[in-house]
C-alpha positions as semicolon CSV with decimal commas, in nm:
position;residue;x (nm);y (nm);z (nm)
1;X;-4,395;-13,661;-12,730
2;X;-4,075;-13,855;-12,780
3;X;-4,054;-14,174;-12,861
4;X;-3,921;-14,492;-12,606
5;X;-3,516;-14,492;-12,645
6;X;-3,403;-14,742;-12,844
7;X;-3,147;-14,972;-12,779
8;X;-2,767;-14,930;-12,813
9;X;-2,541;-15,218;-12,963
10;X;-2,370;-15,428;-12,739
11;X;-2,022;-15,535;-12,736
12;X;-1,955;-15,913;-12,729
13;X;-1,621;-15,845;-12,522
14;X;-1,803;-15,634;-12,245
15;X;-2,060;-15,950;-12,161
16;X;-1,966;-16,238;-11,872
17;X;-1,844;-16,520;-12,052
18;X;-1,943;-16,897;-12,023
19;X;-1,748;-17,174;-11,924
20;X;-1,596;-17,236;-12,223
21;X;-1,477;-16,921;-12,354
22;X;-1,752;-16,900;-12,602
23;X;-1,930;-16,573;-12,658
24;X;-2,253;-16,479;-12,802
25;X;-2,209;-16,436;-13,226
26;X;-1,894;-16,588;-13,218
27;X;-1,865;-16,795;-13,532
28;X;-1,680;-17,096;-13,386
29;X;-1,473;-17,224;-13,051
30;X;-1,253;-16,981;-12,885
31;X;-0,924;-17,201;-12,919
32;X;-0,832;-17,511;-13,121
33;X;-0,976;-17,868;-12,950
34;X;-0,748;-18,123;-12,927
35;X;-0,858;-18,475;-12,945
36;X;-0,625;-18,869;-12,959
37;X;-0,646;-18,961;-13,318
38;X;-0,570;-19,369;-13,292
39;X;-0,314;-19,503;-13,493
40;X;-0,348;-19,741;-13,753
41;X;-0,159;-20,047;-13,629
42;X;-0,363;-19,973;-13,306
43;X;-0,064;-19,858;-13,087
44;X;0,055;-19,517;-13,051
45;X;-0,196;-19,249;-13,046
46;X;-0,116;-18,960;-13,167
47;X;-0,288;-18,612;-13,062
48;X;-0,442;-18,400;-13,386
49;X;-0,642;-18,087;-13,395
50;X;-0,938;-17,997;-13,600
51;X;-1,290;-18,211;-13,525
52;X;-1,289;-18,575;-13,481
53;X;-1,378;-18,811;-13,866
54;X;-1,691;-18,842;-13,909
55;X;-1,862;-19,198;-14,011
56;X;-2,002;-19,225;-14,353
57;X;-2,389;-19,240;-14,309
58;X;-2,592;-19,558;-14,373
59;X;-2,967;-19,557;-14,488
60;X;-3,080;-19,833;-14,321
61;X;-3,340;-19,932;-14,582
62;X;-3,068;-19,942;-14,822
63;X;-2,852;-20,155;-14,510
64;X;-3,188;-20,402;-14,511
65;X;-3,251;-20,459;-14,871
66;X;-2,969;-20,406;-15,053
67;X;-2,918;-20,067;-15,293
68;X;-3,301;-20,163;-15,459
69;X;-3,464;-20,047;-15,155
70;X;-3,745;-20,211;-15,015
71;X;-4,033;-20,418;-15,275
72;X;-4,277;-20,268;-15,369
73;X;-4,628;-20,306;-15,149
74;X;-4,908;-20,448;-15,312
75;X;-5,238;-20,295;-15,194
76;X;-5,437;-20,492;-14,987
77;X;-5,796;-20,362;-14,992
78;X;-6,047;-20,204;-15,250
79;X;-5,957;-19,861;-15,088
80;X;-5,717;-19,857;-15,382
81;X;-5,929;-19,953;-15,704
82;X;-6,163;-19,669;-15,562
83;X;-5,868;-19,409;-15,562
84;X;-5,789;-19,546;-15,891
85;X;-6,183;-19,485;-16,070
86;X;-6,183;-19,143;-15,891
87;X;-5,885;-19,049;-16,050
88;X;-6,015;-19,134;-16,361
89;X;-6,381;-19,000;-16,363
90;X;-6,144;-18,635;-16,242
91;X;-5,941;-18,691;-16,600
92;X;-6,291;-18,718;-16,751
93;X;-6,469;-18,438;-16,609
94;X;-6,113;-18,167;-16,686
95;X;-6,151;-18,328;-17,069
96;X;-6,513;-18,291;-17,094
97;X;-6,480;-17,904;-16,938
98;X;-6,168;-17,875;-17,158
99;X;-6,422;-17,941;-17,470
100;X;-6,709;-17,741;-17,359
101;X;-6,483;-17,424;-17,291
102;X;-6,376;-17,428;-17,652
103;X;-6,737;-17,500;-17,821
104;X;-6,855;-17,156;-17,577
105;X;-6,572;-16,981;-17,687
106;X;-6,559;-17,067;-18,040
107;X;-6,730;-16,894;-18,280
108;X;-6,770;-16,905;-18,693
109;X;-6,583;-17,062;-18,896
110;X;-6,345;-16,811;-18,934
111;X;-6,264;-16,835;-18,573
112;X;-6,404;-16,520;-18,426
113;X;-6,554;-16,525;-18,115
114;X;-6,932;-16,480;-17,959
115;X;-6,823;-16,266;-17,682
116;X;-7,154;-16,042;-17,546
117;X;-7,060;-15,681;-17,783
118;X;-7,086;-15,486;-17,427
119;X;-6,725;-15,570;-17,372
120;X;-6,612;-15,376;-17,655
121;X;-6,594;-15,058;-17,509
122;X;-6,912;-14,908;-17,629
123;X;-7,068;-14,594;-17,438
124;X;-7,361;-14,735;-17,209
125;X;-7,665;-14,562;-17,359
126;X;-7,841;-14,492;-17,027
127;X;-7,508;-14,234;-16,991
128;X;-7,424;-13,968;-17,157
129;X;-7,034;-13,930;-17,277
130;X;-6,997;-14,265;-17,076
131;X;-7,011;-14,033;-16,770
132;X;-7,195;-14,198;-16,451
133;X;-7,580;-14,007;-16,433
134;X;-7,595;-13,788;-16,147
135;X;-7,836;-13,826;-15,839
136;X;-8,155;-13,587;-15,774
137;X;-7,964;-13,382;-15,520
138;X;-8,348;-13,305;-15,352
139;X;-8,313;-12,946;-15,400
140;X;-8,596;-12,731;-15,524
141;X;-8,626;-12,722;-15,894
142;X;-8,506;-12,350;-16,060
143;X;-8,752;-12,095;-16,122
144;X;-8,894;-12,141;-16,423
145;X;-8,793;-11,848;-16,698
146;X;-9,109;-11,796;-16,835
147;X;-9,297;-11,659;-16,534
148;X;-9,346;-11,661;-16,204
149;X;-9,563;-11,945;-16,109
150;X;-9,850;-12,059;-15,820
151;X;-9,874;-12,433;-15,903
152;X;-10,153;-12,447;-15,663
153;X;-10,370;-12,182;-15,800
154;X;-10,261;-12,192;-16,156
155;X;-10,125;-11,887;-16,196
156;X;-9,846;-11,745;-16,385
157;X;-9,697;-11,390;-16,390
158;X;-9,468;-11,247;-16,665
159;X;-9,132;-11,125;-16,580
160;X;-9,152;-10,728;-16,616
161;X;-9,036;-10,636;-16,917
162;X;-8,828;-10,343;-16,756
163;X;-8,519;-10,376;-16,493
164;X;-8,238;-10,676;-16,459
165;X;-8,503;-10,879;-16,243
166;X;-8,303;-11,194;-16,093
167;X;-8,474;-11,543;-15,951
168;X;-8,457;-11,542;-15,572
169;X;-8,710;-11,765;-15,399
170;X;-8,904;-12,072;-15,531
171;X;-9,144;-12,201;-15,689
172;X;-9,330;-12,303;-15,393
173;X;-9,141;-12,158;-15,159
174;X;-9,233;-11,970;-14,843
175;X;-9,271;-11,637;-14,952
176;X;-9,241;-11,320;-14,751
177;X;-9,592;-11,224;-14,787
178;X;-9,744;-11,527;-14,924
179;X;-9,756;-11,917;-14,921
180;X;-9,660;-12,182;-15,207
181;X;-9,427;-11,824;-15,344
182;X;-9,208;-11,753;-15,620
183;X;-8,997;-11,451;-15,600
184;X;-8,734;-11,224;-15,797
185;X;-8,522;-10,924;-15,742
186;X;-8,286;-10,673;-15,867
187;X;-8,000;-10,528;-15,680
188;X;-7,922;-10,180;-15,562
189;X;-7,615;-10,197;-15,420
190;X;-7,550;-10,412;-15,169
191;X;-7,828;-10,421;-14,947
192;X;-8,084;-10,294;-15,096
193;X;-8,327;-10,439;-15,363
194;X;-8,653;-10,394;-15,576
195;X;-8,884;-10,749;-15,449
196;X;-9,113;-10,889;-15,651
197;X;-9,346;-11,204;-15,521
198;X;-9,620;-11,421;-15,621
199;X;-9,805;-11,677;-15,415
200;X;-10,139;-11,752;-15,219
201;X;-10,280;-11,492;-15,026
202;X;-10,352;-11,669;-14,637
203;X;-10,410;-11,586;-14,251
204;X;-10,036;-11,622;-14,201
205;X;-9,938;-11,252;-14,254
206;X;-10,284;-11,087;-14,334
207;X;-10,627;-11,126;-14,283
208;X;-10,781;-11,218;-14,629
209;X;-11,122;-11,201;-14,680
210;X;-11,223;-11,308;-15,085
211;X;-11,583;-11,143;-15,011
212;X;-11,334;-10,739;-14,895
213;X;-11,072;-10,734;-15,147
214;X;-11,020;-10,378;-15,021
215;X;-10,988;-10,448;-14,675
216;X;-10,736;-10,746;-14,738
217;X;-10,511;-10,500;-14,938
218;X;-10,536;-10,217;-14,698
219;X;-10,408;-10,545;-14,418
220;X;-10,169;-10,652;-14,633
221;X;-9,980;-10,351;-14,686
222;X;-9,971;-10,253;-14,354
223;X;-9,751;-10,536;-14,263
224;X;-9,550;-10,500;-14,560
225;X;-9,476;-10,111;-14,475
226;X;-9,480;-10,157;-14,106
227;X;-9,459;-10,523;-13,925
228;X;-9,219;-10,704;-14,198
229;X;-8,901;-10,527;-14,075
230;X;-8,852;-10,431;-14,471
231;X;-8,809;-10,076;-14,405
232;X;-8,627;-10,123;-14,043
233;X;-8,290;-9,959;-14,129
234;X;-8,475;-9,664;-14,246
235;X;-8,513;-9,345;-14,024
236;X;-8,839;-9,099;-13,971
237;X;-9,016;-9,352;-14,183
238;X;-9,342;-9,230;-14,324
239;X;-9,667;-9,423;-14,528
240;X;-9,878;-9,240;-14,769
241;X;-10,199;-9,282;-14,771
242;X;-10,284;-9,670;-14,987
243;X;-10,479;-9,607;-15,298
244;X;-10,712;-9,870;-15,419
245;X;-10,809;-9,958;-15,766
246;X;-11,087;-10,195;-15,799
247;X;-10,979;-10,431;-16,152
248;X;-10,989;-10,792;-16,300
249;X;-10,690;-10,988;-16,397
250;X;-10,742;-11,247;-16,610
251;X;-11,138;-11,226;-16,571
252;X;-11,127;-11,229;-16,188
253;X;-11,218;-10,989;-15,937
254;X;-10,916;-10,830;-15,775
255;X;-10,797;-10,508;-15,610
256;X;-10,473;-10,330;-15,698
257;X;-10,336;-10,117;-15,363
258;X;-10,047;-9,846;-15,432
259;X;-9,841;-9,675;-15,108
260;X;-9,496;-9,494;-15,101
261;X;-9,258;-9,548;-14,823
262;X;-9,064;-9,260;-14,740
263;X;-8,795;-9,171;-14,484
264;X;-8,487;-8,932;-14,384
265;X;-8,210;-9,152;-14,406
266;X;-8,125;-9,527;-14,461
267;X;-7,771;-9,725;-14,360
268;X;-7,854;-9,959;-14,622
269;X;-7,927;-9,705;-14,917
270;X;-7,873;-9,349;-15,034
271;X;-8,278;-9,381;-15,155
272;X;-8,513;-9,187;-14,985
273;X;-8,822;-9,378;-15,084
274;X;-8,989;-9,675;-15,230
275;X;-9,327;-9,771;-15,405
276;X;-9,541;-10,083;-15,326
277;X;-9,810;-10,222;-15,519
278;X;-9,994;-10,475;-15,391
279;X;-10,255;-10,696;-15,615
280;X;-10,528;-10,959;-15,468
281;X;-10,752;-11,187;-15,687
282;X;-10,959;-11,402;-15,578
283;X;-10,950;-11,675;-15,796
284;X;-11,300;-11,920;-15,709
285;X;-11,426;-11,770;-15,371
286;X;-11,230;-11,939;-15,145
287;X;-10,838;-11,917;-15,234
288;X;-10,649;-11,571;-15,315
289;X;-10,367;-11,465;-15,553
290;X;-10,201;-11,207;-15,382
291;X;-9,875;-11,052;-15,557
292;X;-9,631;-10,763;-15,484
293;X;-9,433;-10,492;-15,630
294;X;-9,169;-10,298;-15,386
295;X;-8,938;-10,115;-15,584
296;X;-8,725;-9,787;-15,449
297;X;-8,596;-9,444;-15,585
298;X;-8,341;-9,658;-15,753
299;X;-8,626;-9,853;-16,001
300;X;-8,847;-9,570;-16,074
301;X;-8,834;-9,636;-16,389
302;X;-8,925;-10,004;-16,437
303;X;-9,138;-9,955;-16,104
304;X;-9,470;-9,937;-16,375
305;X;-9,347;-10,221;-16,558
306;X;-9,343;-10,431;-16,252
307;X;-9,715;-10,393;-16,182
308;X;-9,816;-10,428;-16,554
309;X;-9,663;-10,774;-16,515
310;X;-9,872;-10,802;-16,219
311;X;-10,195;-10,730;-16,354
312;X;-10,105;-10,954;-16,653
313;X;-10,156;-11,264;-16,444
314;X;-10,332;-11,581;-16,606
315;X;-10,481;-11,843;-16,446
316;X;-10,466;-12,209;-16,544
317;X;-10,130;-12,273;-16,619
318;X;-10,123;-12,015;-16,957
319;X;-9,831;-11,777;-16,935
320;X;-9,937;-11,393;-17,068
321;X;-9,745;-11,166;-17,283
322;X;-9,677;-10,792;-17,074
């Protein structure tokens, strides 16, 4: 897009001309104006050029009443004496705010002033380094670094003492075999990882029934092996048969289930299988702990660490040493 042509100079020359002869931005007539300048014995008149004389101005006050001008006018009405007492209660009020000014702004008597201190420069002490404090953003808080924890149960789980395990999910997060979850990790690779989780055991995933620990561990890693889609880049996938080891953690019933997932061959990892622990506790009858442990070929060796830190659970909000 161009923008509208502007326009072009214009010569003065190339324009009609007025009667006259005078053109636009000329500076005066064309030619000189002649005009009968009378003589002064009132006879001849002889022709000049150039404008006519001009007559010396008259004021005509000055034409009336002389070079004093006219008197001066006396006034008439009270409209006056009013201007008059306003004027002066205005002089009163600027010296009376003239006064106050300097008894506000003086000080001792060595003249310093009573100025508030927070003009100074001082840091404000609700800031740090005089920065500005920073809003709550909203997110979640970070996992805490002493555990993982289930606020709503009480329950806190060591980190495993073996393996470079990273936060990934929570606190009370949704979990991917639990509710109210906390969850870490450690990397093999790229896509591949060991998972660990904590968080309460509900009908979302499993079916958990506090009175069959068994049976809810036997559910529960069913879907983890099969229905989660954990193990879906994997090829001729096979489940051993889930052990079950009837315990306690932390005085509690609870039910520790062990399986290996095994396969042919992976796009996501050169490991050709992966162990999965799976602990429930049922912690007053009603609500269940569940926690799990799925680490592959490439964690073998903090794989027994990982389910020592499970079993070392506590309950009401007291971390445990592994």
């Amino acid at each position: 897009m161009s923008y509208p042509p502007q326009g072009q100079p214009v010569d003065p020359g190339s324009q009609p001309q007025p009667p006259g002869g005078y053109v636009p931005g000329q500076t005066g007539p064309a030619y000189p104006q002649q005009y009968t300048q009378p003589s002064p014995s009132g006879g001849y008149q002889q022709p000049g050029y150039g404008p006519p004389p001009q007559q010396p101005y008259v004021d005509p006050y000055q034409q009336q009443y002389g070079q004093y001008g006219p008197p001066p006018v006396q006034p008439t009405s009270k409209s006056g004496a009013s201007t008059v007492i306003l004027i002066v209660i205005v002089l009163v009020l600027m010296i009376g705010g003239g006064a106050a000014g300097y008894f506000l702004l003086s000080g001792d008597d060595e003249g310093t002033t009573t100025a508030d201190d927070s003009t100074t420069g001082e840091e404000d002490p609700t800031t740090e380094g005089g920065e500005e404090p920073t809003e709550d953003d909203g997110e979640d808080p970070p996992p805490s670094t002493d555990g993982l924890v289930v606020s709503s149960l009480g329950a806190n789980t060591p980190i495993p003492a073996s393996g470079d395990w990273q936060p990934l999910l929570g606190p009370g997060g949704s979990g991917r075999i639990g509710e109210d979850a906390n969850g870490y990790s450690v990397d093999h690779g790229n896509d591949w990882i060991s998972y660990m989780e904590v968080g309460v055991a509900s009908g979302v995933v499993m079916d958990y029934d506090p009175a069959d620990l068994v049976a809810s561990g036997d559910d529960a890693m069913d879907y983890w092996t099969v229905d989660s889609g954990a193990f879906s880049s994997t090829e001729e996938t096979r489940v051993s048969t889930t052990e079950f080891t009837q315990t306690e953690v932390d005085g509690l019933p609870a039910v520790l289930a062990e399986a290996r997932v095994s396969w042919n061959a992976s796009s996501s990892t050169e490991d050709e299988y992966e162990d999965v622990a799976i602990l429930l506790v049922d912690v007053d009858g009603v609500n269940g702990f569940i926690g799990i442990a799925s680490v592959p070929e490439s964690g073998t060796d903090f794989y027994q660490a990982t389910v020592d830190a499970l079993l070392a659970t506590t309950f009401g909000g007291e971390g445990a040493d592994v």
